[in-house]
C-alpha positions in Angstrom: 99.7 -24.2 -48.8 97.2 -22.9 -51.4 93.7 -22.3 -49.8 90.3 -22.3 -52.4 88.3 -19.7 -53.1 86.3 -16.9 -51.2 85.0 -18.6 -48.1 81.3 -16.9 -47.6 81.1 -15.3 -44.8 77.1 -15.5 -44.5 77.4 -18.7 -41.8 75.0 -19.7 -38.9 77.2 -21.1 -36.0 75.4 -24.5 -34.9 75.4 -25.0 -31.2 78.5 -26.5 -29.9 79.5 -25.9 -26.0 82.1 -23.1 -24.8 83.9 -26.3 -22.8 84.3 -28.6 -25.7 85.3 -25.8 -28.4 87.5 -24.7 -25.3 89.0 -28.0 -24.7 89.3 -29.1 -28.7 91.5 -25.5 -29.1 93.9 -26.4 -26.8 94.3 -30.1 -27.9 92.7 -31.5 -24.3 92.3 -35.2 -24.8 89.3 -35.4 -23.0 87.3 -35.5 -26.3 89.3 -37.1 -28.8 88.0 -39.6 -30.8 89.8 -42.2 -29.9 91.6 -42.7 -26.1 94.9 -41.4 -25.2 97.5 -44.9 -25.4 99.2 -45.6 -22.0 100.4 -48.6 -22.6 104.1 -48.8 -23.3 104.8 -48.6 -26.8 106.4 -52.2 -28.6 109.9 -51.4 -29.5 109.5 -52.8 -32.9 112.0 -54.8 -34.8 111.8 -54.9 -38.7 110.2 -58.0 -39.0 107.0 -56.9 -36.4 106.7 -53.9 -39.0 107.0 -55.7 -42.4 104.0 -58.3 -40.7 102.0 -55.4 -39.8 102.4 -53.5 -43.5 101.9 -57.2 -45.0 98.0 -57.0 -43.5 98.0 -53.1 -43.5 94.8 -51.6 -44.9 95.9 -48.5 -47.4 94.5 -45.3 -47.2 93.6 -46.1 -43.2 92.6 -42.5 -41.6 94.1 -40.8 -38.4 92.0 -40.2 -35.5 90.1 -37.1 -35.7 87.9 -35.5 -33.4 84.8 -32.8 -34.4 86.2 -29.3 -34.5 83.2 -27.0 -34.7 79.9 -27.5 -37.0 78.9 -24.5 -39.4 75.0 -24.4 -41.2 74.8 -23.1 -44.1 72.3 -19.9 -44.4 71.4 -20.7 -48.1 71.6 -24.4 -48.2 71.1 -25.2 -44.6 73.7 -28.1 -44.8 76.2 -28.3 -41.7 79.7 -28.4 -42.3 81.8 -30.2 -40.4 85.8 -28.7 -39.5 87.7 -31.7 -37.8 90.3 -31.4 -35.3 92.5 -33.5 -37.8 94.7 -31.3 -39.9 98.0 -33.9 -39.3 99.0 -33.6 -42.9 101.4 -30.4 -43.2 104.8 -33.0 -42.7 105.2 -36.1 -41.3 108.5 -37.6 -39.6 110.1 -41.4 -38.3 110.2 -41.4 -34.8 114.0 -40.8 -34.0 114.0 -44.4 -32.1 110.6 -46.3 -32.7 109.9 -47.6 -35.9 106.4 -47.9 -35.5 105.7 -44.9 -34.3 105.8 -41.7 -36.9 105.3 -37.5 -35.8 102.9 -35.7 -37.9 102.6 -31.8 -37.9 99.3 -29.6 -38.2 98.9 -26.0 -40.1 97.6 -22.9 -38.8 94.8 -24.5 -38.4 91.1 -24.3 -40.1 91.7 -20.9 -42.6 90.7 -20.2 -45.9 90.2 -17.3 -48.0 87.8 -14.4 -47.5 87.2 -10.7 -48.2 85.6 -8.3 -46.1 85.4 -4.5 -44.8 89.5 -4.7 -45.0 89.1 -6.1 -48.1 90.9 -9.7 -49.0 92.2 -11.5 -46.4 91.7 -15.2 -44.6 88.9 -16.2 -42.4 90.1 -17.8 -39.4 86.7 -20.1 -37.7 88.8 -21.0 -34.9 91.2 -17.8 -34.2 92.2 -19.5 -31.1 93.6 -22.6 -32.2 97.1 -23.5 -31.7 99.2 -25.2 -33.8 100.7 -28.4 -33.0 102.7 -32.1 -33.6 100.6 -35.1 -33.0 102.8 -38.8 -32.2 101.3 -41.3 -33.7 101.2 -44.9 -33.1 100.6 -48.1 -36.4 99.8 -50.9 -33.8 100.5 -54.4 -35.5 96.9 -55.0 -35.7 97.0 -52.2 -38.2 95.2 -49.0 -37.1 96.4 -45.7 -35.9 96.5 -44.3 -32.9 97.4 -41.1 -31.6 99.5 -41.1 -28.2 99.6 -37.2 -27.2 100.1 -33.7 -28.8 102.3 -31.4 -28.5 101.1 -28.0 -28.7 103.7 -25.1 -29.9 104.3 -22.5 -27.6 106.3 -19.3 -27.2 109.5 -18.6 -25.8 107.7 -17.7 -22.5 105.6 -21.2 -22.7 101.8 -19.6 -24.0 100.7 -21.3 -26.7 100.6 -19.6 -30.0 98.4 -19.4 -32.5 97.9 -19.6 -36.4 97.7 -15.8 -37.4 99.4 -13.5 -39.3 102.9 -12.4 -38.1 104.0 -8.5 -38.2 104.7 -7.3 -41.6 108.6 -6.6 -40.9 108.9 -9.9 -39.4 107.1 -12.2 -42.2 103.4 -11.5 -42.4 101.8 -12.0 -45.5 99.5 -8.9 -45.2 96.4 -11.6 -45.0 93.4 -9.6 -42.7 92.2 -12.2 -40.5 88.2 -12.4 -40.2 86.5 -14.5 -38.2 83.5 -16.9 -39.1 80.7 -14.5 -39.6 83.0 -12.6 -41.6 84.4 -9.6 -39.1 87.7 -8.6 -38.9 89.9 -9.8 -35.6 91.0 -6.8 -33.7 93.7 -6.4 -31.0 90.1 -5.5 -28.7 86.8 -6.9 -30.2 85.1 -4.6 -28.4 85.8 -1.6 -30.0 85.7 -0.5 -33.9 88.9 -0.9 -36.2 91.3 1.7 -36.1 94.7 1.2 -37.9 96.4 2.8 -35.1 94.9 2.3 -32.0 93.4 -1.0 -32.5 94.5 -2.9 -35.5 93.7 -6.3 -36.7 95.6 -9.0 -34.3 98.5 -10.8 -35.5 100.5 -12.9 -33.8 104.9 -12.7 -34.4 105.0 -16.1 -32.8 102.2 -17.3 -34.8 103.0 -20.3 -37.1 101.8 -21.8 -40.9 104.2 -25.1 -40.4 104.2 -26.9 -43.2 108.1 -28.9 -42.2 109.2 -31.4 -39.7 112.0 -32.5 -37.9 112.3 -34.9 -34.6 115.8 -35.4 -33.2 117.2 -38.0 -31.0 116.9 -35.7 -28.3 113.6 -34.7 -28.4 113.3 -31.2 -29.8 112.1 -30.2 -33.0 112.5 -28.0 -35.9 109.1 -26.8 -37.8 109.3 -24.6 -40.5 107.0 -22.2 -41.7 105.0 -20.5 -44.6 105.0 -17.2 -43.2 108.7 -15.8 -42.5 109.6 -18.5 -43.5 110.9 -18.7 -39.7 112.6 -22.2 -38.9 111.6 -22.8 -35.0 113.3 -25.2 -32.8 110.9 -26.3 -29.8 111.6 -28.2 -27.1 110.2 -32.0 -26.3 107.3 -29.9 -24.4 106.9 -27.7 -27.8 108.2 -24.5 -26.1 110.5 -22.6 -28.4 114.2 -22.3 -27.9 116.0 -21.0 -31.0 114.8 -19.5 -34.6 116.4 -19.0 -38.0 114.5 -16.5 -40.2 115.8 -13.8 -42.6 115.4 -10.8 -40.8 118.4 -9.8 -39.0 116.6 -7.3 -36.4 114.2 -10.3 -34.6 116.3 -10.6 -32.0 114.8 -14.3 -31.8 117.4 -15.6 -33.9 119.7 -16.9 -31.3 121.8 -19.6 -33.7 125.4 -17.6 -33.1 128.6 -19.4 -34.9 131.5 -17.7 -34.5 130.3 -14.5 -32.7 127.8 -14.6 -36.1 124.3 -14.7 -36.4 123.2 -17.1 -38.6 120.3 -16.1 -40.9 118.5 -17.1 -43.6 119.6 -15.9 -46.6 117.6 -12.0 -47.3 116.0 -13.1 -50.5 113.5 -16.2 -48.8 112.1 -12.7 -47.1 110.3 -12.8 -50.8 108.6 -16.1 -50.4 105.2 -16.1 -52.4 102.5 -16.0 -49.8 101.2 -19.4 -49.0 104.2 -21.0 -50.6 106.2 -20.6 -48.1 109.2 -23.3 -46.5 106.7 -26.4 -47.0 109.0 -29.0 -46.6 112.2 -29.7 -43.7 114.5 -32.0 -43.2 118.2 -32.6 -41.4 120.8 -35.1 -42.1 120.8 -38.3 -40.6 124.2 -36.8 -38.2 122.1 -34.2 -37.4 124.3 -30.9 -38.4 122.7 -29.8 -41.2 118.8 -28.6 -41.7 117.5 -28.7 -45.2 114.4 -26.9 -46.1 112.7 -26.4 -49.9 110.7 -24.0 -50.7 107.1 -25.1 -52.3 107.2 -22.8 -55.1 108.8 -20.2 -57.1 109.6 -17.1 -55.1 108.5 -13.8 -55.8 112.0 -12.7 -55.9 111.9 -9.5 -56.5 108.0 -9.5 -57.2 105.2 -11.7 -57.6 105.4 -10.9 -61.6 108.1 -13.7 -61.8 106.3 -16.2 -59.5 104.3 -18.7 -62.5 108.3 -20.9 -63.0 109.1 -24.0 -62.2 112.3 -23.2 -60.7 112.2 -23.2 -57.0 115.3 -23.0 -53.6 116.9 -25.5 -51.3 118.7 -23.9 -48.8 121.4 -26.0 -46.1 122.3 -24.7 -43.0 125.2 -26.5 -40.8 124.1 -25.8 -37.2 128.0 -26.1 -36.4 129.6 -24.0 -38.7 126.9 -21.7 -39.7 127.6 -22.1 -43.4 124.4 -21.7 -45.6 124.1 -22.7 -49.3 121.8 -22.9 -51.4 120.8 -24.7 -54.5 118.2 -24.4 -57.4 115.3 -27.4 -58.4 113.3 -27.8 -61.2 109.9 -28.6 -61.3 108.3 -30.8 -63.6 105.5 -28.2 -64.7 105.6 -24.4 -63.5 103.7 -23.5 -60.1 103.9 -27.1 -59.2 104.6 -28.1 -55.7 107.6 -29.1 -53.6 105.8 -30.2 -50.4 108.0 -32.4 -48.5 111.4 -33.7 -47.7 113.7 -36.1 -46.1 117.1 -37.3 -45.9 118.8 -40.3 -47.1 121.9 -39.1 -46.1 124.0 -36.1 -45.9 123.8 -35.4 -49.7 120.5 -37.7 -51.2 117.4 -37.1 -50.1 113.3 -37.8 -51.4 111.4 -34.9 -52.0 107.5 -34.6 -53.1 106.6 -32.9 -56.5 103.0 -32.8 -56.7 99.9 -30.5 -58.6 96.6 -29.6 -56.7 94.3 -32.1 -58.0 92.4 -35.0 -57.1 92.4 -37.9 -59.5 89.0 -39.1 -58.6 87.5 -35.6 -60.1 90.5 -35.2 -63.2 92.3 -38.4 -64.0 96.2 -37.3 -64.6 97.3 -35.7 -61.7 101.1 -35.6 -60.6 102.0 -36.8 -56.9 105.5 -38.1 -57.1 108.7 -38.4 -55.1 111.8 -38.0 -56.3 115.2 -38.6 -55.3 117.4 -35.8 -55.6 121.4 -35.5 -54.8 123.0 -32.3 -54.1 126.6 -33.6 -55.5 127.5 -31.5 -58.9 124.8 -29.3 -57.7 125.9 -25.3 -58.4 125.8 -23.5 -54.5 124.6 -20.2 -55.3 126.2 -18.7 -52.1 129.9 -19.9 -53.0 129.5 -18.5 -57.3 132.2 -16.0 -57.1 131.3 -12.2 -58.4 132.0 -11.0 -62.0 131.4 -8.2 -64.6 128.2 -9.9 -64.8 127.4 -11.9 -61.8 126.9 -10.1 -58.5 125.8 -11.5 -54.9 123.4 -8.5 -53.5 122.6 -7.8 -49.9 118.6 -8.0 -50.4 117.8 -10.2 -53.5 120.7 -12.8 -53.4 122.3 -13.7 -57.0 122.5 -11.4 -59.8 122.8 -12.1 -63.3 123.2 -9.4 -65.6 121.9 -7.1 -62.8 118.3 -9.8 -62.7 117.7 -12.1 -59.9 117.9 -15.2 -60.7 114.0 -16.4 -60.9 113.9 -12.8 -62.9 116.5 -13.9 -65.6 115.1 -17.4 -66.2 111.4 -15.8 -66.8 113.5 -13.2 -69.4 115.7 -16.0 -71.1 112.4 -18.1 -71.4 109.9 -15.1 -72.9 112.6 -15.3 -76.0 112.8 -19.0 -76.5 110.6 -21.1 -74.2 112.9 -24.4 -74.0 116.1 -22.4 -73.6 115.9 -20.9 -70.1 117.6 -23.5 -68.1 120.0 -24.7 -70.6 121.3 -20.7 -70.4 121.3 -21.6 -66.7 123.2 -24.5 -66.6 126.2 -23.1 -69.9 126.4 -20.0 -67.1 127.7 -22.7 -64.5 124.6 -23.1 -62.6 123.7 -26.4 -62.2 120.6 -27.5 -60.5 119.9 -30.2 -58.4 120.1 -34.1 -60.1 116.7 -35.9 -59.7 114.7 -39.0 -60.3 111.3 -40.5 -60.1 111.0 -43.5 -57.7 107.5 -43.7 -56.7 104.0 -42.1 -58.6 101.8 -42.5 -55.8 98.6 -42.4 -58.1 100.5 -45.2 -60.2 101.0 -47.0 -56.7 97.6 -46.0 -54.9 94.9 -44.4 -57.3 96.2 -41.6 -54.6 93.1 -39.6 -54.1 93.9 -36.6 -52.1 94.9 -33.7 -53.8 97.6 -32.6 -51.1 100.6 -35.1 -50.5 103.1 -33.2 -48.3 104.3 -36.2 -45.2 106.8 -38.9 -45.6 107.5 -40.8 -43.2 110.7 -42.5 -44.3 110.7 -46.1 -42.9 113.9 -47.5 -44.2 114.7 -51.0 -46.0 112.4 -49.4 -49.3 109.5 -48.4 -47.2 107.3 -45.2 -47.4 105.0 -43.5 -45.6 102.8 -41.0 -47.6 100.4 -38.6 -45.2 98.0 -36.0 -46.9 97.0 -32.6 -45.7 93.0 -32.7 -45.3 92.7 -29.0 -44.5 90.5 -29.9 -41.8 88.1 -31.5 -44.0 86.8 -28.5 -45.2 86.7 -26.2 -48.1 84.9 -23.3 -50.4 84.3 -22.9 -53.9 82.9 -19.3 -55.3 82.7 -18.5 -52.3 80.5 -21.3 -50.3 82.0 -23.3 -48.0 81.5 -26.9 -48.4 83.1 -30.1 -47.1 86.1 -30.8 -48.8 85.4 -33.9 -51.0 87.8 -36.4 -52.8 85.0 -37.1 -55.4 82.6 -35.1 -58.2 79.8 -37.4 -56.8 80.7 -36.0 -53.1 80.8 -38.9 -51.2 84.1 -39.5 -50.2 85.1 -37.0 -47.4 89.1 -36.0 -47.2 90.5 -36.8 -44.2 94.3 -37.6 -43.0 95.1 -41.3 -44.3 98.4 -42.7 -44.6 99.8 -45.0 -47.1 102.6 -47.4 -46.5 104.9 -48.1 -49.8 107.4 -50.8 -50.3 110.0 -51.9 -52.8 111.0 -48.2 -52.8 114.4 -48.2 -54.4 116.0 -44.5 -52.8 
């Protein structure tokens, strides 16, 4: 996801214990905010959930516990980071319908620049990444049953930094709160070679999430983009990423390895695989990317044309598929299926309507069917399928040759597009969440499809915090900063998908 501005790295740490910060990093419920649920949950029927929406309270906020607490050297205000952060995705419970998965981020980041020079600022270095459960009782609040917290393929947890630059870092220096750069060994000075800034290749920026009826998961990611699949514990047990020497990808069709296709190696940084989904038979993951790629450079990245990509866990076949947005660098931040070809996908900007009326937070519904597959387009004179950048038109990528077609007339890009045979996705509007809510958040990216028209919506509250020129400050909804952001979820009905 985008982060703001330069976070300033000029911060006094307020006093908070090693044992809470301890136990808040690795998601110990001995300090949440509200108690861990052992009760057994209702096994809801659809008329126990329609009763509870009928009385449900929009916009009510998921339990959150404090984080860490930064003062301010200029302004000597205290910032509060929250152990929230369930906003990246949000999924039904395979079998509950009361009960909805919700997935966190790399946790508290944003953007810095320091002795390495720009780079993100990591408060809580240590934090691992992971899927809360979540409960709507019938008396209408929210409760949190357990985390899961993601863990390598040897069972440690992992965190939110960088991966490796050959296996889909973004080249972000990670800094920590007072603004120094995290090396492999603190102790000693940087040196590119012998002790380098710390990055982690199991390390995780999930932004996609799928729960299957038996228990595992799929998350996908920002960074690769990798597309993990954990077990019910949150340990990992198989990956899908585009680089064909991590010998982590262990999805074999075939006596095939099955990949992603080379060209999502070109994700723009921070706009990475932000939304996941599979088909209700549960052969085939679906993930969209949030924005334009920067396939082959970032110089084509400000479209509105942006990848689906299918992958049938059975057969190994992978296609992929082209989307348009409404307005260029928009975001695609979310989706689910309706069924094996249908499915709701978020479109939405970066703002909040409480500080610029006008913003755009929709879902649409979108079908594959008389979509173009850009993996099956057979090679011409002029068409070729290359080993690195994927289609080739007139020896252009394809993000390269829609920026080129538009430069010379600005309407005519994807109509060139679509009288060369490649058709993009069919879509329509079925629900304008500020229309339906006066949605306030600037980050839709859950849904937590409930069935018979309903809708979850879950926002991504980056912790509650944020930074503008520089200065952190809490991340407010509006100009008379009032209205902290937190994780709230909104239930929709009528929803005709």
């Amino acid at each position: 996801m985008n982060q703001t501005k330069n976070f300033s790295s000029k911060l006094l740490i307020t006093a908070i214990s090693t044992s809470l910060l301890a136990a808040v990093v690795s998601g110990c419920s001995t300090i949440q905010q509200a108690p861990v649920q052992t009760q057994t949950p209702v096994m809801a029927t659809n008329q126990i959930l329609n009763e509870t929406i009928a009385t449900y309270q929009q916009g009510t906020s998921l339990p959150y516990s404090p984080l860490l607490q930064v003062k301010l050297a200029k302004s000597g205000e205290v910032i509060e980071i929250r152990n929230g952060g369930y906003g990246s995705d949000a999924v039904a419970h395979p079998t509950n319908l009361m009960q909805f998965y919700a997935l966190t981020d790399r946790g508290p980041n944003a953007n810095s620049e320091g002795a390495l020079g720009e780079g993100k600022m990591f408060p809580t270095p240590d934090y691992t990444p992971r899927i809360g459960l979540f409960e709507l009782t019938q008396a209408g609040k929210i409760i949190k049953i357990k985390d899961i917290l993601l863990k390598d393929t040897s069972g440690k947890p992992i965190s939110g930094l960088p991966n490796q630059a050959n296996f889909g870092g973004t080249g972000e220096t990670p800094y920590d709160v007072s603004g120094n750069p995290i090396l492999v060994d603190s102790t000693k000075p940087f040196n590119k070679t012998t002790n380098p800034t710390k990055t982690d290749n199991f390390g995780l920026d999930g932004e996609g999430l799928v729960a299957l009826k038996d228990g595992t998961f799929w998350v996908s990611d920002e960074y690769g983009p990798h597309i993990v699949h954990f077990d019910a514990t949150g340990k990992e047990i198989g990956r899908i990423n585009a680089f064909a020497d991590d010998a982590r990808n262990n999805l074999i069709v075939n006596q095939k390895q099955v990949l992603l296709p080379a060209e999502f190696a070109n994700r723009r940084a921070n706009r990475g695989m932000e939304g996941l989904a599979i088909t209700p038979d549960e052969t085939t993951l679906v993930g969209i990317m949030q924005s334009t790629m920067d396939n082959p450079t970032k110089a084509v990245r400000k479209q509105d044309i942006t990848r689906i990509v299918t992958i049938n866990l059975q057969t190994g076949k992978v296609s992929q598929y082209l989307y348009k947005q409404e307005k260029a660098q928009n975001s695609n931040s979310g989706i689910v299926a309706l069924d094996n070809h249908n499915f709701l996908v978020i479109e939405r900007d970066g703002g909040f309507e409480l500080q610029k009326p006008g913003v755009q937070k929709h879902i649409y519904k979108i079908s594959l069917n008389g979509a173009t597959d850009l993996e099956s387009i057979k090679e011409s004179k002029n068409i070729q399928q290359n080993d690195k950048l994927g289609l080739m038109l007139s020896g252009k990528t394809v993000e390269q040759y829609l920026l080129d077609i538009t430069a010379l007339n600005k309407n005519s890009g994807w109509d060139t597009l679509i009288k060369s045979g490649i058709q993009p996705v069919s879509k329509k509007l079925v629900l304008d969440a500020v229309k339906a809510f006066n949605y306030p958040h600037d980050k839709l990216e859950g849904l937590w499809l409930m069935g018979d028209g309903r809708l979850g919506l879950l926002n991504d509250d980056d912790f509650a915090t944020w930074s503008t020129d520089g200065v952190l400050e809490q991340k407010q909804l509006d100009k008379t900063k009032t209205n902290i952001d937190s994780n709230r979820l909104y239930i929709a009905t009528g929803v005709e998908y």
